[in-house]
Backbone of each chain as ProteinMPNN parsed JSONL, in Angstrom:
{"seq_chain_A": "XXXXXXXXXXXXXXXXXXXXXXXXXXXXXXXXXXXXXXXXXXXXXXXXXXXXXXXXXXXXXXXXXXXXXXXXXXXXXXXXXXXXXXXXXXXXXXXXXXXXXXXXXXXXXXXXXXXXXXXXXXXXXXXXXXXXXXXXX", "coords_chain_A": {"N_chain_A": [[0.844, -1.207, 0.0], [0.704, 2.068, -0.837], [1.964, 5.259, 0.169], [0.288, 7.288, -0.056], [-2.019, 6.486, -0.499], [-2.355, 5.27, 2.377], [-2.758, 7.366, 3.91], [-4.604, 8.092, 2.881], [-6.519, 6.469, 3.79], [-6.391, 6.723, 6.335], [-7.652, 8.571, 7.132], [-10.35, 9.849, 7.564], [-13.84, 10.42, 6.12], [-16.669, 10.896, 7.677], [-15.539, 11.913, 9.788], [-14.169, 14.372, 9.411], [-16.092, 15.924, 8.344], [-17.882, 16.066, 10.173], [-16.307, 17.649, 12.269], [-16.061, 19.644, 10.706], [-18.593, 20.677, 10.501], [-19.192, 21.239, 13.285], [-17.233, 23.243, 13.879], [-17.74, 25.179, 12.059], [-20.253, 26.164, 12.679], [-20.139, 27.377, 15.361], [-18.438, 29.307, 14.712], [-19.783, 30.757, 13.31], [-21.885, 31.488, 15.502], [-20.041, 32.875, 17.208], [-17.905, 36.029, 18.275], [-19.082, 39.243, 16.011], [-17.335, 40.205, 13.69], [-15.068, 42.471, 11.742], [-14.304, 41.581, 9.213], [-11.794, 41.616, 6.409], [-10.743, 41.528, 3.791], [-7.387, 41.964, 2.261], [-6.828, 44.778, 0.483], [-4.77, 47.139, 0.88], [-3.634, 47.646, -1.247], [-4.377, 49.85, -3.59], [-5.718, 50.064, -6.487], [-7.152, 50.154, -10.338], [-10.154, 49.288, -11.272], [-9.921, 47.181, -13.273], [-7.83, 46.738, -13.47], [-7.8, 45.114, -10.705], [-9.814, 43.38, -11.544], [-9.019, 41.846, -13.385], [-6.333, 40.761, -11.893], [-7.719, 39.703, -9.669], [-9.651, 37.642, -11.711], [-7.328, 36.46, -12.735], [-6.528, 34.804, -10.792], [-8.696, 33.012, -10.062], [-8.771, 31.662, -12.189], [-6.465, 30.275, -11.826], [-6.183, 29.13, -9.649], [-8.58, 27.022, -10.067], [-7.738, 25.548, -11.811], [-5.552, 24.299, -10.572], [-6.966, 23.407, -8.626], [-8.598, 21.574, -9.614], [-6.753, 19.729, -10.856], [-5.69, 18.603, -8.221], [-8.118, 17.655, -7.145], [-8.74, 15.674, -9.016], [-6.65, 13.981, -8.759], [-7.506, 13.139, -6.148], [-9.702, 11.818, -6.844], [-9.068, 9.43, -7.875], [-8.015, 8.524, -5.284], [-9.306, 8.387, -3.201], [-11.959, 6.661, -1.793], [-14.629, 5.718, -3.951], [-17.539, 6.064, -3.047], [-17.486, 8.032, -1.097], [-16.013, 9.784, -2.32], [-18.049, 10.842, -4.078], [-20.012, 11.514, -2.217], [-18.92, 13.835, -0.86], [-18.705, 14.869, -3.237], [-21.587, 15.979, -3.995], [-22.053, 16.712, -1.555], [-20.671, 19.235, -1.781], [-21.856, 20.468, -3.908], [-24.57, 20.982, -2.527], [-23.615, 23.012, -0.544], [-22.899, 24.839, -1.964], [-24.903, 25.911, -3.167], [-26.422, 26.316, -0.878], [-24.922, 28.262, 0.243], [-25.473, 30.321, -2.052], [-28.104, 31.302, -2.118], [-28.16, 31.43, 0.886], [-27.134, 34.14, 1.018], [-28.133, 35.614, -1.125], [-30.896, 35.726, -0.004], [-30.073, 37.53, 1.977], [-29.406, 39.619, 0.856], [-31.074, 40.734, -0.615], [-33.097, 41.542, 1.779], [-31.99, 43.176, 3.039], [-32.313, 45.472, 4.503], [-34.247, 44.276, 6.624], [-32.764, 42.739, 7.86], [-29.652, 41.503, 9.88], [-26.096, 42.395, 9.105], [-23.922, 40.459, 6.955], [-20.822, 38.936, 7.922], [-17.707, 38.181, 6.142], [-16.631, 36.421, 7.445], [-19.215, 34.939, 8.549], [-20.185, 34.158, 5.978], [-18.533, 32.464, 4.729], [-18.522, 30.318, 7.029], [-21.263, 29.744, 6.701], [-21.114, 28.405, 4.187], [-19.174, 26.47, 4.655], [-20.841, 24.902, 6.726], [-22.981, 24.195, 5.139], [-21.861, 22.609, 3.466], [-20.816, 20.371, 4.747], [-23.209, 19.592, 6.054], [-25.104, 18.497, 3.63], [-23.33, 16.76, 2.845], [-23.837, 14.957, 5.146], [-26.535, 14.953, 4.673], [-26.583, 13.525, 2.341], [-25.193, 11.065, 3.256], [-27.303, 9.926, 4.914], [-29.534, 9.854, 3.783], [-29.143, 8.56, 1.4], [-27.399, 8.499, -2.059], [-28.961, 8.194, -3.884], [-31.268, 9.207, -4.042]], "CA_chain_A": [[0.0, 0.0, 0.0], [1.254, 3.451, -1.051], [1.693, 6.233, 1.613], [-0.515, 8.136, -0.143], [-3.136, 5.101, -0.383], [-2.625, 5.067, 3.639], [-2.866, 9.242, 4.508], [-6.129, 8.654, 2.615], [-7.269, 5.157, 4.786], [-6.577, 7.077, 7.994], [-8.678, 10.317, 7.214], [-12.081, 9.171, 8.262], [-14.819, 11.17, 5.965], [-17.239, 11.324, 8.234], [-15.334, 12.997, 11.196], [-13.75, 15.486, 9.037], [-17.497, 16.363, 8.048], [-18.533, 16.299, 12.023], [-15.797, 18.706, 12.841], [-16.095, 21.062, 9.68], [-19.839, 21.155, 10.748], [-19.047, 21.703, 14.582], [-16.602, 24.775, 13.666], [-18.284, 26.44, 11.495], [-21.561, 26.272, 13.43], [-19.112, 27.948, 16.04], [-17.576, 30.239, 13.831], [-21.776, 31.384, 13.341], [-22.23, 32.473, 16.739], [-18.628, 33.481, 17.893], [-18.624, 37.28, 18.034], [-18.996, 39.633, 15.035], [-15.826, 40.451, 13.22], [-15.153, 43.124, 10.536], [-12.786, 40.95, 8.454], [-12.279, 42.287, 5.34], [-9.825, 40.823, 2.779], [-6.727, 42.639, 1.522], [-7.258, 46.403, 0.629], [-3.808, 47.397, 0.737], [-3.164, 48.073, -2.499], [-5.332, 50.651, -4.474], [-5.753, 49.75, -7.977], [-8.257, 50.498, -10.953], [-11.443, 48.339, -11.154], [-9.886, 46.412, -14.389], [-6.418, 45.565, -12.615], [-8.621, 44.277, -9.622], [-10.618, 42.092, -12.192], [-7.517, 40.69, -14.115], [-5.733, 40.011, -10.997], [-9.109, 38.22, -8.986], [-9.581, 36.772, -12.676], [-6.377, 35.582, -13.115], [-6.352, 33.599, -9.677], [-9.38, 32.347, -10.628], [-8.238, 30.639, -13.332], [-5.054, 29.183, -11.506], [-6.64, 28.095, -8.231], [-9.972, 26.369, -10.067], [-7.048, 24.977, -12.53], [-4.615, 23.619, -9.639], [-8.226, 22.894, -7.776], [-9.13, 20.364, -10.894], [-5.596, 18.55, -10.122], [-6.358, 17.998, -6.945], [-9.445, 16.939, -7.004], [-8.447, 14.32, -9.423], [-5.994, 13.141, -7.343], [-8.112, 12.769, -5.035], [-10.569, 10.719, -7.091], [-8.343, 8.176, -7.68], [-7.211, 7.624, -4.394], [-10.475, 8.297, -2.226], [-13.333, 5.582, -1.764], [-15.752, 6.746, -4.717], [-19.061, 6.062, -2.304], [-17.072, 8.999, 0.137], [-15.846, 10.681, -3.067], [-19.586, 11.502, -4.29], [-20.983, 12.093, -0.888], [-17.938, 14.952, -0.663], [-18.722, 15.974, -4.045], [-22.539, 16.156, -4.134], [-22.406, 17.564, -0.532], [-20.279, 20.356, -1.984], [-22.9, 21.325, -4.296], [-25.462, 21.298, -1.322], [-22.823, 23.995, -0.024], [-22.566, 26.181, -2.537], [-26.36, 25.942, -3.847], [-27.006, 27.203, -0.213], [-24.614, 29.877, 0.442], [-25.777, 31.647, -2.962], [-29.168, 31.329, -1.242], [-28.765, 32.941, 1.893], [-26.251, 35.328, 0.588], [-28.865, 36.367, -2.079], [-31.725, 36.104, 1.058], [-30.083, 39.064, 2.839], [-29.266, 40.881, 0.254], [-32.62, 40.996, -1.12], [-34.031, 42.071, 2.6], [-31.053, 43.961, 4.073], [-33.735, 46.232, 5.504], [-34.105, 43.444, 8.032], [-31.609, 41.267, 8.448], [-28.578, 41.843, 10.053], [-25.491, 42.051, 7.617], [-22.977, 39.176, 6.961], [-19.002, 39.12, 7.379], [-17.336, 37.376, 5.221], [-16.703, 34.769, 8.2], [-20.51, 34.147, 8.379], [-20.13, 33.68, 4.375], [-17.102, 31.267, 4.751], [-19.083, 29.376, 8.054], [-22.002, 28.967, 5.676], [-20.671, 27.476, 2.748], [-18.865, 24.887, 5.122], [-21.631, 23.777, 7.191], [-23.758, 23.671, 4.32], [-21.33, 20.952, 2.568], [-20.864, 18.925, 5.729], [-25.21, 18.772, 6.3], [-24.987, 18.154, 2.625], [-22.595, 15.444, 3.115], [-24.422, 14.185, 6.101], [-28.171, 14.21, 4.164], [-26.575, 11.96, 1.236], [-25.066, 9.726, 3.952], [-28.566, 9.57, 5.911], [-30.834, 9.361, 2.604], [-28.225, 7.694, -0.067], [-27.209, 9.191, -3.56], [-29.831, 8.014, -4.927], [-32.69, 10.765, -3.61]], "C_chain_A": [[0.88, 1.259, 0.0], [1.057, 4.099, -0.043], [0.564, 6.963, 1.608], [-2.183, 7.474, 0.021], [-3.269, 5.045, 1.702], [-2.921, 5.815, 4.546], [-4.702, 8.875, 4.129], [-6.949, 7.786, 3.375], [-7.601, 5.868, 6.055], [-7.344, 8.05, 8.157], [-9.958, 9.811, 6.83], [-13.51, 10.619, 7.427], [-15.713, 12.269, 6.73], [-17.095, 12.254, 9.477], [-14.796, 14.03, 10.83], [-15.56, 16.103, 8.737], [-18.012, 17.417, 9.573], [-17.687, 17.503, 12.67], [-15.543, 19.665, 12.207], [-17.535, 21.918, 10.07], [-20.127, 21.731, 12.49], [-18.523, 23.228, 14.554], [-17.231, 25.71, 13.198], [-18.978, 26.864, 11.667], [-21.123, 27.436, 14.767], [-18.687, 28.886, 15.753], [-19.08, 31.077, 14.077], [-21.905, 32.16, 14.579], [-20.925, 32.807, 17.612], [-19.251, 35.239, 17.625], [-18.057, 38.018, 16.961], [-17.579, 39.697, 14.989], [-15.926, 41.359, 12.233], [-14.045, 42.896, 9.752], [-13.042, 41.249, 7.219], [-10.847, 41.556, 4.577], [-8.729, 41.352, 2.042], [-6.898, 44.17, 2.075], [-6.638, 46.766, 1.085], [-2.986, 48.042, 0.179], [-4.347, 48.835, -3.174], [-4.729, 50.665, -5.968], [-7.063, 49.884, -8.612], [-9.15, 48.991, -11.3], [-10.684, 47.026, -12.488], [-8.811, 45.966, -14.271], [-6.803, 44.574, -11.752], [-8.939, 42.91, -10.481], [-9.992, 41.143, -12.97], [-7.319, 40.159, -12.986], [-7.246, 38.877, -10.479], [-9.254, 37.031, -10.655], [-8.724, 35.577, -12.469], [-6.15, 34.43, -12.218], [-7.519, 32.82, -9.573], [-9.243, 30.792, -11.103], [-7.216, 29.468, -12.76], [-5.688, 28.214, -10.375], [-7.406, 27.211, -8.827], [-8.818, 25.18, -11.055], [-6.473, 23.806, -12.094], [-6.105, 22.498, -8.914], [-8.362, 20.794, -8.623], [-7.96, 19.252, -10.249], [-5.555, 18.06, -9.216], [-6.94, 17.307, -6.559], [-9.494, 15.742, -7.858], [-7.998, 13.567, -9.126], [-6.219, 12.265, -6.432], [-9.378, 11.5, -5.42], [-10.158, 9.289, -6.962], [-7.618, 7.576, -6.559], [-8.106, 7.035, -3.123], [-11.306, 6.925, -2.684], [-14.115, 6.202, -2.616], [-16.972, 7.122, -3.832], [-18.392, 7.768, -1.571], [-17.134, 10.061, -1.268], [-17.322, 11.453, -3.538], [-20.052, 12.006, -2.954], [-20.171, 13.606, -0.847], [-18.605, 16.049, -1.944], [-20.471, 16.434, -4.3], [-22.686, 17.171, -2.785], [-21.55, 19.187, -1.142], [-21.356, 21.435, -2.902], [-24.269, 21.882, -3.32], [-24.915, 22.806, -0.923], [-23.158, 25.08, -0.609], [-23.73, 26.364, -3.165], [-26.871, 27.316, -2.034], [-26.663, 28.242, 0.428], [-25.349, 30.957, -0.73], [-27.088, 31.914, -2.043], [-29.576, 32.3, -0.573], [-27.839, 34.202, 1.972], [-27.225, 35.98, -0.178], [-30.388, 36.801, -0.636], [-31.392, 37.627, 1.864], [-29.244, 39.804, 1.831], [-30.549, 41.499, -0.292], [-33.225, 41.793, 0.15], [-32.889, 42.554, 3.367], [-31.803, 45.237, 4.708], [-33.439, 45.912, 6.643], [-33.402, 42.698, 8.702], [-30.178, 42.065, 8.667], [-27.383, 41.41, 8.923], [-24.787, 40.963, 7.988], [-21.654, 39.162, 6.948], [-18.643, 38.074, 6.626], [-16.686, 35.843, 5.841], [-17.839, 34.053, 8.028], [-20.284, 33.133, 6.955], [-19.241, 32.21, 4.293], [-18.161, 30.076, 5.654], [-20.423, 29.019, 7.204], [-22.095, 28.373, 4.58], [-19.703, 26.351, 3.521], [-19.814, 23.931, 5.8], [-22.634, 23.584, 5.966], [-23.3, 22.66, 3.682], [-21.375, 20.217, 3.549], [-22.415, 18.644, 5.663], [-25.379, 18.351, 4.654], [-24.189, 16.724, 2.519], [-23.247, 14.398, 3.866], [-26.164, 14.098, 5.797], [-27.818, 13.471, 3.056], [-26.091, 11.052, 2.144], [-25.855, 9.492, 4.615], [-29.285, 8.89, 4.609], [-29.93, 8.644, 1.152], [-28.475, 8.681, -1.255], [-28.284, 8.823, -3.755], [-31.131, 8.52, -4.945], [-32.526, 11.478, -4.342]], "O_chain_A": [[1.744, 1.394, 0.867], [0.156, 3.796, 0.739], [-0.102, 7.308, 2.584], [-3.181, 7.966, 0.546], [-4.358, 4.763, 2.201], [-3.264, 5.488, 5.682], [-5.695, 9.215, 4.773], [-8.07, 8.192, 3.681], [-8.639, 5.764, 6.709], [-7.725, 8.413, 9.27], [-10.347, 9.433, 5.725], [-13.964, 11.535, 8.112], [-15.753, 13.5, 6.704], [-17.909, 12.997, 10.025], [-14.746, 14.906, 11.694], [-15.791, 17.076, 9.456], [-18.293, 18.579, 9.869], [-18.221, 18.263, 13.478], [-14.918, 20.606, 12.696], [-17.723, 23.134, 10.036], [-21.057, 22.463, 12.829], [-19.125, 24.193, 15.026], [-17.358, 26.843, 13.662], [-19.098, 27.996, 11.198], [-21.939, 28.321, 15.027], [-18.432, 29.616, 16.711], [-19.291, 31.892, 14.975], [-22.019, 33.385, 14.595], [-21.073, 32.977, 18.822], [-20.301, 35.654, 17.134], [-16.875, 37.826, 16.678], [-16.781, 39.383, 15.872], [-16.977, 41.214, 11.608], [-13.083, 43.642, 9.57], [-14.186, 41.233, 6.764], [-9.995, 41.078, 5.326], [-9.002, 41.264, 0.845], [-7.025, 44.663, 3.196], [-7.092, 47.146, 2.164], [-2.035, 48.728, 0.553], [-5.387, 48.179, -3.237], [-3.675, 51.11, -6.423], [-8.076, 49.804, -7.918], [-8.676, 47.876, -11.518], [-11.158, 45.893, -12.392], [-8.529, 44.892, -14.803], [-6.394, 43.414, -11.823], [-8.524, 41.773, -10.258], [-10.301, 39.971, -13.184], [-7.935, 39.122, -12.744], [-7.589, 37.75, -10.837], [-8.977, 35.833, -10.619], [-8.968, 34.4, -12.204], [-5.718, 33.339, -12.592], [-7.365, 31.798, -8.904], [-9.426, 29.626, -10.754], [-7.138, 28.275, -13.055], [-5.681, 26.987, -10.272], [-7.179, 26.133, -8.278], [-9.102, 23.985, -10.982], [-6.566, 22.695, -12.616], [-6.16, 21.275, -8.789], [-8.263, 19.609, -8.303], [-8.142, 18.311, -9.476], [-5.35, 16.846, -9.236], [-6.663, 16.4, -5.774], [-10.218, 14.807, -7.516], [-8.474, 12.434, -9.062], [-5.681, 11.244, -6.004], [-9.828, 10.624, -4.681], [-10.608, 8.35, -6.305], [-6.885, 6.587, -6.592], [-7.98, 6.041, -2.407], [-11.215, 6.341, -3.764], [-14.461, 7.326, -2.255], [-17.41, 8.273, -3.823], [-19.206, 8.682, -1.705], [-17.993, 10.935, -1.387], [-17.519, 12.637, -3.265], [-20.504, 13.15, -2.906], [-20.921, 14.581, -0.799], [-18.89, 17.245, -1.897], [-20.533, 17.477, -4.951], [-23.3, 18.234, -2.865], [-22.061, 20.239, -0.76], [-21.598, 22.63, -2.734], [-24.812, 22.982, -3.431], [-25.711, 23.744, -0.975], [-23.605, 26.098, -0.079], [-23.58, 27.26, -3.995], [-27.341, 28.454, -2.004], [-27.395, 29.031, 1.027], [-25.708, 32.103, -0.456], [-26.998, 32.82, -1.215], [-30.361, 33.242, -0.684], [-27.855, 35.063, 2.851], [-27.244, 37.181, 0.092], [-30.756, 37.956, -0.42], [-32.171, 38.513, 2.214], [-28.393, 40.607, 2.215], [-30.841, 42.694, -0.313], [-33.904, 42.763, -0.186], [-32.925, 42.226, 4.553], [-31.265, 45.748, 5.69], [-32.801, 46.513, 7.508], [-33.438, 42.169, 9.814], [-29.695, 42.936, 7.944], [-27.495, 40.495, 8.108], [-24.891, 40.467, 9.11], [-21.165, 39.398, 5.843], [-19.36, 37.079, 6.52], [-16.393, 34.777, 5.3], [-17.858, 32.915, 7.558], [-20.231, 31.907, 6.861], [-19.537, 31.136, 3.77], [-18.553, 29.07, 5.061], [-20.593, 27.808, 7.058], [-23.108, 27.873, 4.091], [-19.505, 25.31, 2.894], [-19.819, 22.705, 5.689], [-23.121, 22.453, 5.988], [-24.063, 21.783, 3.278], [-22.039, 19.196, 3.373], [-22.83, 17.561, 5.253], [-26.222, 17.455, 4.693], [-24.711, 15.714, 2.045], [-23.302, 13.224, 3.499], [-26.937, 13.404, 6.458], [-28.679, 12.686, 2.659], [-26.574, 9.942, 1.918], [-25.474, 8.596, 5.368], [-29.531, 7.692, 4.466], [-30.418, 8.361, 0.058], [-29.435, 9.438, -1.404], [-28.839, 9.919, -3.836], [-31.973, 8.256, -5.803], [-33.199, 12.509, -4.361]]}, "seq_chain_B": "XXXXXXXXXXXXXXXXXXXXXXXXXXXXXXXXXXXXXXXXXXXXXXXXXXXXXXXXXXXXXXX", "coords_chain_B": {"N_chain_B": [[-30.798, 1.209, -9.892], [-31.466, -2.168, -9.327], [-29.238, -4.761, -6.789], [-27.793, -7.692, -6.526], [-26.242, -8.298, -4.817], [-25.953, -8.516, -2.141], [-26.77, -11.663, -1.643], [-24.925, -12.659, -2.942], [-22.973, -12.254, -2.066], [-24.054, -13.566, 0.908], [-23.946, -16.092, -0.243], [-21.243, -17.199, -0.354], [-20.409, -16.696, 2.559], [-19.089, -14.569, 3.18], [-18.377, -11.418, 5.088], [-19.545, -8.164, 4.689], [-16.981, -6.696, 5.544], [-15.335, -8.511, 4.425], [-15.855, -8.631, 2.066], [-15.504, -5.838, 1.274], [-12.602, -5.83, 1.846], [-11.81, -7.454, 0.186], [-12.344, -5.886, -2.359], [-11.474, -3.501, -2.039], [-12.631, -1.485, -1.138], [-14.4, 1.149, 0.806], [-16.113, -0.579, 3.903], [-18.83, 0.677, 4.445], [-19.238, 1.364, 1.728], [-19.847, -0.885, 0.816], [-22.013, -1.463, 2.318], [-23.864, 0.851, 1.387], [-24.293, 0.225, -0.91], [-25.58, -2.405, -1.224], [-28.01, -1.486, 0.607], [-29.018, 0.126, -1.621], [-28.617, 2.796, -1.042], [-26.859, 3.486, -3.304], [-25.548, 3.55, -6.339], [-22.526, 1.644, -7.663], [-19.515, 3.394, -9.036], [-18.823, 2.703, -12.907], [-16.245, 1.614, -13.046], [-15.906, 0.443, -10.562], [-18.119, -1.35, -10.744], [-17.752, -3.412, -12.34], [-15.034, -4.52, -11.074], [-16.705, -5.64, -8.926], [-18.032, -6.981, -10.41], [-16.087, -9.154, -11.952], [-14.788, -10.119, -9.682], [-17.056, -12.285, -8.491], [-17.079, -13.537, -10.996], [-19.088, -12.815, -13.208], [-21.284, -11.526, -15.274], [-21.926, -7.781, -15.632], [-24.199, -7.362, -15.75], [-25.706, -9.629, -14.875], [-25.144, -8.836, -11.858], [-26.293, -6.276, -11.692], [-29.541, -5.04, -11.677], [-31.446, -3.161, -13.892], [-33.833, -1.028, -12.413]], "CA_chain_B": [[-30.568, 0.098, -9.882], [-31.183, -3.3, -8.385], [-28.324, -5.678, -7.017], [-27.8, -8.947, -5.891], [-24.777, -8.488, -4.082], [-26.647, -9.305, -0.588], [-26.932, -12.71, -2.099], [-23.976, -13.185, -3.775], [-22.117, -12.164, -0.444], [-24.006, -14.566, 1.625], [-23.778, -17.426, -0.435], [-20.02, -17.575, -0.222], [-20.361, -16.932, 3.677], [-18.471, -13.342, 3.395], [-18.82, -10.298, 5.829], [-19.513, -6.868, 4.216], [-15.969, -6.393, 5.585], [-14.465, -9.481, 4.287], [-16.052, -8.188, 0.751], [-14.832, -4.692, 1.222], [-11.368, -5.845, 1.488], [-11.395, -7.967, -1.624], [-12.755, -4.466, -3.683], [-10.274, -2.44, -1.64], [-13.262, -0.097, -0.975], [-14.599, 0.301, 2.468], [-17.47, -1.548, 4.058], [-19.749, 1.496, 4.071], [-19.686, 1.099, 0.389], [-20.753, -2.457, 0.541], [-23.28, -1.074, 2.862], [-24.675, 1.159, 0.978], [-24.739, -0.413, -2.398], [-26.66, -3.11, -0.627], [-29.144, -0.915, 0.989], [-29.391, 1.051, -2.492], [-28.275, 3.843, -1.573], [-25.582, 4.123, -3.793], [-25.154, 3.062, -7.395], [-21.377, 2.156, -7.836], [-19.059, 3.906, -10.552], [-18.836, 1.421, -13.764], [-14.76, 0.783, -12.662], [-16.373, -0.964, -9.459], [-19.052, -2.606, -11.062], [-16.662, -4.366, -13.179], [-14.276, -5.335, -10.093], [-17.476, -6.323, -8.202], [-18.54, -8.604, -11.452], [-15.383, -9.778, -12.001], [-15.049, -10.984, -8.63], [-17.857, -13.028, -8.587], [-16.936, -13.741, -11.86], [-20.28, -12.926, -13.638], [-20.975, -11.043, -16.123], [-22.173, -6.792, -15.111], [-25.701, -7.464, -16.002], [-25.98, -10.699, -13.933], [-24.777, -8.539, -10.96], [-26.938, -5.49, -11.721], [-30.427, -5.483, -13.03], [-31.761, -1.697, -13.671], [-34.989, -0.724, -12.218]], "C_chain_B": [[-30.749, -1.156, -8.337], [-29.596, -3.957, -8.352], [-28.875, -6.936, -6.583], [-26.52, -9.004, -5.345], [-24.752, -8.821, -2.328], [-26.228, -11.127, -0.734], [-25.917, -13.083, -2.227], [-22.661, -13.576, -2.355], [-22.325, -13.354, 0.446], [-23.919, -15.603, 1.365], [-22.178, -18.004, -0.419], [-19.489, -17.113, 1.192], [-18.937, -15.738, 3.561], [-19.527, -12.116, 3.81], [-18.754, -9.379, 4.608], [-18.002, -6.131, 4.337], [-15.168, -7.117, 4.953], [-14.662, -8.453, 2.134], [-15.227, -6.693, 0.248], [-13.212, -4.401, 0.97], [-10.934, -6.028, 0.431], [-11.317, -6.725, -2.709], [-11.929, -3.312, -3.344], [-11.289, -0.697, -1.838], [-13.449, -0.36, 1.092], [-15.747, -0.423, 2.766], [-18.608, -0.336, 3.954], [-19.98, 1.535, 2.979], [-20.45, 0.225, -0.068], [-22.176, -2.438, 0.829], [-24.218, -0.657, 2.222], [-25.232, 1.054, -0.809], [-25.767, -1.849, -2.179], [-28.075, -2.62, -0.286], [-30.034, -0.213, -0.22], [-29.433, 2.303, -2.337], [-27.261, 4.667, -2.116], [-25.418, 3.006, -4.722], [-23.482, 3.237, -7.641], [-20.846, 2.384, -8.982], [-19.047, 2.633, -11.309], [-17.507, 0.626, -13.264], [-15.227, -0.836, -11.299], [-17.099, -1.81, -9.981], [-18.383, -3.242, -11.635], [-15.936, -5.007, -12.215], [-15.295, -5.808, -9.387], [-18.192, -7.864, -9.527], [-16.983, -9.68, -11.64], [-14.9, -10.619, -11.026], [-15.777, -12.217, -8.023], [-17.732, -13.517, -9.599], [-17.811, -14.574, -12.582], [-20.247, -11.863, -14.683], [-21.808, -9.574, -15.342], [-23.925, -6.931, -14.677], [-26.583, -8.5, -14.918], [-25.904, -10.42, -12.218], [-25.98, -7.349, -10.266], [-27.802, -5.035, -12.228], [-30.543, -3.575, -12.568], [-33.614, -1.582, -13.64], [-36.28, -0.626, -12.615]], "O_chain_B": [[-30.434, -1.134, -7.147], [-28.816, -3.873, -9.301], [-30.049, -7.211, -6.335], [-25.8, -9.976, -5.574], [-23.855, -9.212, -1.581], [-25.463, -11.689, 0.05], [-25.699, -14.092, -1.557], [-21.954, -14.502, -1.956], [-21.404, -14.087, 0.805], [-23.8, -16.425, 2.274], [-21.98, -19.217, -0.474], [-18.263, -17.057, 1.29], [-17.82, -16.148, 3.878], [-20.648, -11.807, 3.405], [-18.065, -9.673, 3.631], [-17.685, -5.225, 3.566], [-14.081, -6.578, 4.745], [-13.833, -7.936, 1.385], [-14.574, -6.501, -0.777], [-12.642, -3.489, 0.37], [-10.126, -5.398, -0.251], [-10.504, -6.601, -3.625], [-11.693, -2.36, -4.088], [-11.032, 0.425, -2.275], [-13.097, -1.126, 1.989], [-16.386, -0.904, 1.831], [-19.438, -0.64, 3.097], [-21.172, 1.79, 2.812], [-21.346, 0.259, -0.911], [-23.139, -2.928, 0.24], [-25.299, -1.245, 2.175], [-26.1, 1.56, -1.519], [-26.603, -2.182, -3.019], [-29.103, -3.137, -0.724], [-31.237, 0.028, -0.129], [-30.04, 3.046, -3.108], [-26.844, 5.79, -1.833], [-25.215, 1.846, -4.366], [-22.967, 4.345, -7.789], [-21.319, 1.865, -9.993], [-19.206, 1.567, -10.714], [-17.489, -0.591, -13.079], [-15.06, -2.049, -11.172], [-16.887, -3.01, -9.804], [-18.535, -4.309, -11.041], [-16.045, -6.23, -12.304], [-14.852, -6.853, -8.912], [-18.569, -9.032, -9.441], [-17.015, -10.89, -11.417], [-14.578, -11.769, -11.322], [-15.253, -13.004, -7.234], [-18.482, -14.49, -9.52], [-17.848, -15.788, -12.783], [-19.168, -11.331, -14.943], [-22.45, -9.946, -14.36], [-24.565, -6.674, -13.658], [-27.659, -8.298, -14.356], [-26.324, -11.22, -11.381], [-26.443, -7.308, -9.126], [-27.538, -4.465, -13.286], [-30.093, -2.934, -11.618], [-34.415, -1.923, -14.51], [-37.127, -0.16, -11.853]]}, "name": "protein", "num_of_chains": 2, "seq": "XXXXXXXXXXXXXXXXXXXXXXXXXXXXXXXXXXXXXXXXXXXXXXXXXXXXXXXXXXXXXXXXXXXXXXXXXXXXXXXXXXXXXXXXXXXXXXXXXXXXXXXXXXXXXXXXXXXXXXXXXXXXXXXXXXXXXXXXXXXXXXXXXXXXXXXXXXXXXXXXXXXXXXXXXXXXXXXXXXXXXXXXXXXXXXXXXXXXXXXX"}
């Protein structure tokens, strides 16, 4: 058995799930933060959008490699649950990211921790309703 | 999809773990391709037919 075949035996799905969904639930009601990203550098709107572009491109690029990687080395049953729960994730951050923007009236606003803490617990409960109800729902 | 891999398992008096090893997946897989909830990729179905050494169709009827 390969090392890499044995890093991936010992890393247990489901408890990385249980403690992505503990933290970030955590992260949720810890107290506000005004974390803001960068904004350092002042540059024109069309340098901004190259540069964010361009890392775009490289991270989702490098991402792909990765994630192939990872196909071939993970359990497929785990591999789908990971990758279907990720769409769960990111189906329900746009969601309630679009929810309070639509009624920012009422709703208190969002830091970009909330944002982050809801796009992880949404993949772990995503993860953890295909391993309750099976792929095949 | 249906299987028969309940069957196939108990007639040669192998655990869900004993099976899991042979496919070098884990037993939660076995699990839940048993229970149905979880159609496996074609690569497995092939190492799970070939194992039994049956043909895909004989392993996996479709719904």
């Amino acid at each position: 058995m390969s090392w890499k075949k044995m890093v991936h035996g010992l890393v247990k799905p489901d408890w990385v799930f249980a403690i992505l969904l503990v933290a970030s639930g955590t992260f949720l009601f810890m107290s506000q933060s005004d974390l803001e990203i960068g904004g350092g550098l002042a540059v024109s709107p069309m340098i901004k959008g190259l540069l964010v572009f361009g890392l775009v491109l490289l991270v989702s690029f490098l991402s792909t490699i990765g994630i192939s990687l990872d196909r071939k080395l993970a359990d497929d049953y785990y591999f789908q649950l990971m990758a279907n729960g990720a769409i769960v994730g990111i189906i329900t951050n746009l969601m309630i990211v679009a929810v309070f923007v639509l009624f920012k009236d009422w709703l208190p606003a969002l830091t970009i921790k909330d944002i982050f803490s809801i796009l992880m617990a949404g993949w772990s409960l995503g993860y953890f309703f295909y391993r309750w109800r099976g792929l095949k729902v | 999809m249906r299987n028969r891999l309940k069957v196939l398992r108990a007639e040669r008096d192998w655990s869900q773990a004993d099976l899991a090893e042979r496919l070098k997946v884990s037993r939660q897989s076995i699990n839940a391709i048993e229970t149905g909830k979880y159609d496996p990729s074609l690569p497995l179905a092939f190492k799970i037919a070939e194992l039994f050494a049956m043909s895909i169709e004989e392993v996996f009827q479709p719904e």
